[in-house]
C-alpha positions in Angstrom: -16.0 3.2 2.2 -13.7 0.1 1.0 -12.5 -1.8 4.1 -8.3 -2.3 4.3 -8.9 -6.2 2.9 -12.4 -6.9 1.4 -10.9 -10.1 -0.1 -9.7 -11.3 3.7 -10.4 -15.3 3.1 -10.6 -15.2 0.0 -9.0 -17.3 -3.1 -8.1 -15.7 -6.6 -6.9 -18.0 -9.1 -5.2 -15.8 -11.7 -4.1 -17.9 -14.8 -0.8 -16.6 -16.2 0.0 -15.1 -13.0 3.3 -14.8 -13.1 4.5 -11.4 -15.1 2.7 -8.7 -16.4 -0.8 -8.0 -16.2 -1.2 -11.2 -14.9 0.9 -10.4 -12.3 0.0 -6.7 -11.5 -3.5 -8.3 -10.9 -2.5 -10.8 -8.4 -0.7 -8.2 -6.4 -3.3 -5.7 -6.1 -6.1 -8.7 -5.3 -3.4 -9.9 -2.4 -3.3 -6.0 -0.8 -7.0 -6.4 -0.5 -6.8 -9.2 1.9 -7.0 -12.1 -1.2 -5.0 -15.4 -1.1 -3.7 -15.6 -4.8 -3.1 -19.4 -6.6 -0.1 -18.4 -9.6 -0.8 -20.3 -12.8 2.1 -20.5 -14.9 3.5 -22.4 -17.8 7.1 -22.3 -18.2 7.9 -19.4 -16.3 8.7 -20.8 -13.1 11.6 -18.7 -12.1 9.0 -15.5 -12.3 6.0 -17.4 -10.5 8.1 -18.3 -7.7 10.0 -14.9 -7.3 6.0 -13.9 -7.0 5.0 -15.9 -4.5 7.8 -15.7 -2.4 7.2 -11.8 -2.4 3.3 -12.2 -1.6 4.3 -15.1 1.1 6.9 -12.5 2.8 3.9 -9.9 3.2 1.6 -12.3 4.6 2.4 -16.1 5.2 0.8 -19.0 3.3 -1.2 -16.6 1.0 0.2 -17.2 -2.1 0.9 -20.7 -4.3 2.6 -21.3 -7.6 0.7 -24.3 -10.0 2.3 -25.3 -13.0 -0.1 -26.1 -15.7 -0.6 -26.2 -19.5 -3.4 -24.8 -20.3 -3.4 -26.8 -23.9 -4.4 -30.1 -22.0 -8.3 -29.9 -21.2 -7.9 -32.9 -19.4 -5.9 -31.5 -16.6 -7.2 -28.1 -15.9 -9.3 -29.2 -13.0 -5.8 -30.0 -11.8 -5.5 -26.4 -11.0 -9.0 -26.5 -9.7 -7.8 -29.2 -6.9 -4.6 -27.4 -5.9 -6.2 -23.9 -5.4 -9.4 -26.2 -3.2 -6.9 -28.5 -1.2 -4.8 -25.4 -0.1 -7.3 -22.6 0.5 -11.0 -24.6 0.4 -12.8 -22.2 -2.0 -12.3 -20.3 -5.0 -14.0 -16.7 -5.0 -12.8 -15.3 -8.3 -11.3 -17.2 -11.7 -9.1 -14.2 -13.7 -8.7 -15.9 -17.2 -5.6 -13.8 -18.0 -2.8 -15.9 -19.4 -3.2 -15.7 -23.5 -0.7 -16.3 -26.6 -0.4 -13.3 -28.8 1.7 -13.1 -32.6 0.9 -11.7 -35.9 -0.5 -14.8 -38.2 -1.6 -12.9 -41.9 -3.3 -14.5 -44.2 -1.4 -16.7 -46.3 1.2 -17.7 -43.5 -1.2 -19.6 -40.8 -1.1 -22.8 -40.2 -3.3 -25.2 -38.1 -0.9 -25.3 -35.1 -1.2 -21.3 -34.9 -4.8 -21.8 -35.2 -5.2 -24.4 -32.4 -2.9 -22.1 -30.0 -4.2 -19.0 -30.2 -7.7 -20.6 -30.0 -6.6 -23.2 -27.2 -5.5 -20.3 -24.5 -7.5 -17.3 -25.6 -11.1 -18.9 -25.9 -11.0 -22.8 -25.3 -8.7 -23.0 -22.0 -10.7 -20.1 -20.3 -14.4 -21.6 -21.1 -13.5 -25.2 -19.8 -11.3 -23.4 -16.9 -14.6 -21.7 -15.9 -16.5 -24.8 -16.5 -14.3 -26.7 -14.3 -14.6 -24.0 -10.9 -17.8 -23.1 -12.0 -19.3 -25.8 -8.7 -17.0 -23.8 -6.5 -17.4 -20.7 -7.7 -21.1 -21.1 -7.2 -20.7 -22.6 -3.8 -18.6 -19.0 -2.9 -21.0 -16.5 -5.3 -17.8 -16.1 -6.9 -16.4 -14.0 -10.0 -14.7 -14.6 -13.2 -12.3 -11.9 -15.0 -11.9 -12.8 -18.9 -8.8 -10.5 -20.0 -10.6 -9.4 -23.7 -9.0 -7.2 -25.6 -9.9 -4.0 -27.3 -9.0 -6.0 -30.8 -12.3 -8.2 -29.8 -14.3 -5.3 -31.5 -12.0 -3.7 -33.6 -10.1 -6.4 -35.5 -6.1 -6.0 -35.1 -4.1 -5.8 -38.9 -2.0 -8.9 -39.4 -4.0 -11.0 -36.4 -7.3 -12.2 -37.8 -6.8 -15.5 -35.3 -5.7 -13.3 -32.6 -8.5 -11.1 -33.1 -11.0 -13.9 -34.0 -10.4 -15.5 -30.2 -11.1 -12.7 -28.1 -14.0 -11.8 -30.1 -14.9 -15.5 -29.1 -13.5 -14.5 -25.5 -16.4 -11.8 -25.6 -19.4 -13.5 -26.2 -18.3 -16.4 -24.0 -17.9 -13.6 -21.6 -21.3 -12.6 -21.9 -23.0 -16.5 -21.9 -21.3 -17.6 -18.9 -23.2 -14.9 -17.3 -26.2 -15.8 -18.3 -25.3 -19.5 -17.9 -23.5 -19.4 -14.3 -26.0 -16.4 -13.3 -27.1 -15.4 -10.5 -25.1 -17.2 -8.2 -21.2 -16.2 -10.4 -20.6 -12.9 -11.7 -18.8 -13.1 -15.4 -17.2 -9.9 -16.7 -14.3 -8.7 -19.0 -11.8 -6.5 -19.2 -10.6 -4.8 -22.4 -6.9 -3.9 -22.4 -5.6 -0.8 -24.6 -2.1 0.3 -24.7 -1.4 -0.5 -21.2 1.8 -2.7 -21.6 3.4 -3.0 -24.9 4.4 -6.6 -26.0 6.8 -8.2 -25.5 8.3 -8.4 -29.1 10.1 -5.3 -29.9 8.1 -2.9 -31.6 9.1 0.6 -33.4 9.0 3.7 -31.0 7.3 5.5 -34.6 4.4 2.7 -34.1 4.3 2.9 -30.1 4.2 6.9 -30.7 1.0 5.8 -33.4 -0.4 4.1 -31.2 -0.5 6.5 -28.5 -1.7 9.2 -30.9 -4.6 7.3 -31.6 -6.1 7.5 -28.0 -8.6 10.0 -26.3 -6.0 10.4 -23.8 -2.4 10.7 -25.3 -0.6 8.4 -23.1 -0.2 5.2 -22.4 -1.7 3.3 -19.8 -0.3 0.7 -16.9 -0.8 -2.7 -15.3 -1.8 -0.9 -12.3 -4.8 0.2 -14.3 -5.7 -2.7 -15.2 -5.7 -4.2 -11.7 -7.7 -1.2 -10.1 -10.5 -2.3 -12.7 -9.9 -5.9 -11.8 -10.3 -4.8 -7.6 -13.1 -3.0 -8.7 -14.9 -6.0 -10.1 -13.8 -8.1 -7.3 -15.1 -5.8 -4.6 -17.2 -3.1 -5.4 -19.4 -4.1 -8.5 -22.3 -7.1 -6.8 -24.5 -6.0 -9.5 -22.5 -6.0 -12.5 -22.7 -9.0 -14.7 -22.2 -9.9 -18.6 -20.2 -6.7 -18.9 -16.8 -5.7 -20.6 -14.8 -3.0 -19.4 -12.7 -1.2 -22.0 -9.4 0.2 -20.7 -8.1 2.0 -23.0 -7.3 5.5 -22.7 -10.0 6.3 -25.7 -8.0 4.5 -28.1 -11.6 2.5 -29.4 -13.5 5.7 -29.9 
């Protein structure tokens, strides 16, 4: 049976933390017990509205860190902040990601380098900067994937092309970090539509397409991400596909 706070001392970095799935994540890891470190960009506003909610539920647990994931250089910035406040790092949630159409013919090298920099580059040297605490804690990291890893996404081939990269760096940082970290994915469906308008006849396609006929919800996303956190010691090198059956 799953004690009240299995994560009670521990510290989850999630990395665009501060709305969304990112957010949904780091609320359900703080209700098990977890102190959470909020990466965010530009979105301050949100990331502070966040951790003044998780600090009003338990004090001290929760701490906004502005970073841009772009600069290599200073990611073990967020490394330090999460160490100096809380003294460990048990679980690294790669989460925070740029997502737009780029169709051949219309990309350009600054799409390419973003879309790359904070789906694939950012999380591997992310992990590889808390991979010494991580290791020191027998710690966990979530790479968000995506279902278009596998199944390539019309009108995103760069998009697409990253977290396909995301996936197999996914599976080699568990076979690097192993057996002291745990490295796993999750694969998003239609959980949480983007945040670009898009036609109710393409949601209501979209929806069509899956096992389940429905969409899904953050909140499923962060029961798979609890699970991983807390009840999977022996799972390693895997992705999780959350998708309603959509990828069948």
């Amino acid at each position: 049976m799953l004690q009240a706070e299995p994560l009670a001392g521990h510290c989850v970095i999630v990395t665009g933390g501060a709305k969304r799935l990112g957010a949904a994540m780091a609320r359900k890891l703080h209700a098990a017990g977890a102190d959470i470190v909020v990466h965010f960009h530009r979105s301050r506003p949100a990331a502070d509205q966040l951790v003044a909610e998780l600090r009003a539920a338990r004090a001290g647990s929760a701490l906004a860190v502005s970073t841009d994931l772009h600069d290599v250089e200073r990611l073990h910035s967020l490394v330090d902040a999460a160490l100096a406040r809380y003294g460990r790092i048990d679980v690294l949630i790669n989460n925070a990601s740029t997502f737009y159409p780029t169709p051949v013919g219309t990309i350009t090298p600054a799409q390419f380098d973003d879309l790359l920099g904070t789906n694939l580059r950012a999380p591997l040297f992310l992990s590889q900067a808390a991979a010494p605490a991580l290791r020191d804690a027998s710690g966990l990291i979530i790479n968000m994937v995506d279902i278009h890893a596998r199944r390539p996404l019309k009108a995103h081939p760069v998009y697409s092309a990253a977290k396909a990269g995301l996936a197999m760096l996914t599976k080699s940082l568990a076979r690097e970090l192993g057996p002291d970290v745990r490295v796993n994915g999750i694969a998003p469906g239609p959980v949480l539509w983007p945040e670009r308008d898009l036609e109710e006849a393409l949601k209501a396609e979209i929806v069509g397409k899956t096992a389940l006929k429905r969409t899904g919800s953050p909140e499923d996303i962060a029961r798979t991400a609890l699970y991983l956190a807390t009840e999977a010691p022996y799972v390693t090198g895997q992705i999780i596909t959350v998708d309603g059956g959509r990828s069948l």
